[in-house]
Every structure is written in structure tokens, then in C-alpha cells.
N, C-alpha and C positions, 0 to 999 in steps of 0.2 A: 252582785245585786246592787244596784241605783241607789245612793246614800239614802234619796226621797224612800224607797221603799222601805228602808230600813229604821227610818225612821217614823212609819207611818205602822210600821208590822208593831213597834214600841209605846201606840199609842200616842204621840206626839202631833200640837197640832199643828198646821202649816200654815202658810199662806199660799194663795193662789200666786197670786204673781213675785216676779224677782224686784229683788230692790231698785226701785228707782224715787224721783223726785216726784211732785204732784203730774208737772206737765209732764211727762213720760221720758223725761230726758234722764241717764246716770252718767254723765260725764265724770271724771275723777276732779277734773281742774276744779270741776262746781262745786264739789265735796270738800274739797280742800281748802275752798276760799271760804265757802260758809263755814265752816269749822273754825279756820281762824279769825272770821269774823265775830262767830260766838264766844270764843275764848277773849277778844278784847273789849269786846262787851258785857264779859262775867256771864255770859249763859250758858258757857260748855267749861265745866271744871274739871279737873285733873288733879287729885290728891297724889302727893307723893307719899311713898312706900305703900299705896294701896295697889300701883298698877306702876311700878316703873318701866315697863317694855314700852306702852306708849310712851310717855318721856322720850325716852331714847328712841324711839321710831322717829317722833316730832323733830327732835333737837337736829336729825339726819334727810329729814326733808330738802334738797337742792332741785337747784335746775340747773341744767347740760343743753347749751344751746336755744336757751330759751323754754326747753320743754323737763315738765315736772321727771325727776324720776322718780321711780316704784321702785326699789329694792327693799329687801328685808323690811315689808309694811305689814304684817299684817294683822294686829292688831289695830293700825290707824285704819286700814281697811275695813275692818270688823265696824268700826267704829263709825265709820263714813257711810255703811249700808245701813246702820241704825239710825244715824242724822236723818237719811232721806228717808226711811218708812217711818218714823216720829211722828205724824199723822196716824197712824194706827193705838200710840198707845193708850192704857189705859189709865186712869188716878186708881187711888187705894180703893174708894166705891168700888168704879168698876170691876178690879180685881176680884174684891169679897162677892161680887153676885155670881162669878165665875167659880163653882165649886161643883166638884164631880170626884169621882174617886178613876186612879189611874190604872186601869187593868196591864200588868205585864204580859207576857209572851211568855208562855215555860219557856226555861234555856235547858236544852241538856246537853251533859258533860261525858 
């Protein structure tokens, strides 16, 4: 069964579309550079001991021939698909008008 379905059988909601930027581009280099663009501008924080796997994702960030590598990202990954749909989210307002009760799926065993 398609993760999507399975998460949609669990009442969860979705979005239509896959993570990309406004103009419809998801390049990684883009994600990477605004990331660390935000980070030296103080606008993407990174507490340590709350999340050290990014840390250590970051700190192993290289390039090989000029091009980025992806190994063992995927928590900066995770993270890079939120960068680019951040136009979606909401403030605390928004959140509290958002209230519905979450119906599960019987599970049986």
C-alpha cells in the first residue's frame, strides 16, 4: 500500500503538491545555499543537544568535483523540503482556528 494511502486511511492531512520552491523549481544546491544563507543571517537555528543528527549531517556537507554530495542527509533533507514549502505555514492564530477531532482507523491484531 502507497505510504500516501496510508497515511490518508490514518486521517492525516496532506498536501497536494511535492515540496518544491515558490517558482516550482526543488533543486538541492538551492536548498542548501538558502539554508546556509539563513543560518548566517540568524534565521535557521540549530539548537544543540535538541537535534544533533543535523549537526553532524551539516558539519559533513562536501563537494567532490565541484558538485554537492548527498550521503547520509537525511535529516538536512527533511529539513530542506520544509525550507521550501515555509510559505504554507501557519502562526499560533492560524493553528488554534484549525481544530477538529482526529478519527483513527480500527487497527486489529
Amino acid at each position: 500500500m502507497p505510504l500516501m494511502r496510508q497515511y490518508a486511511d490514518a486521517g492525516l492531512d496532506m498536501m497536494v503538491d511535492h515540496a518544491q520552491f515558490e517558482d516550482g523549481g526543488k533543486s538541492v544546491e538551492a536548498g542548501v545555499l538558502e539554508t546556509a544563507d539563513r543560518m548566517r543571517g540568524g534565521r535557521w537555528k540549530v539548537f544543540r543537544g535538541q537535534n544533533d543528527a543535523w549537526l553532524d549531517e551539516y558539519s559533513m556537507y562536501h563537494r567532490k568535483d565541484g558538485l554537492l554530495v548527498k550521503e547520509y542527509d537525511d535529516t538536512l533533507s527533511a529539513s530542506r523540503h520544509a525550507l521550501m514549502m515555509r510559505r504554507y505555514g501557519q502562526s499560533a492564530r492560524g493553528r488554534a482556528s484549525f481544530n477538529r477531532e482526529i478519527a483513527y482507523p480500527a487497527v486489529y491484531y
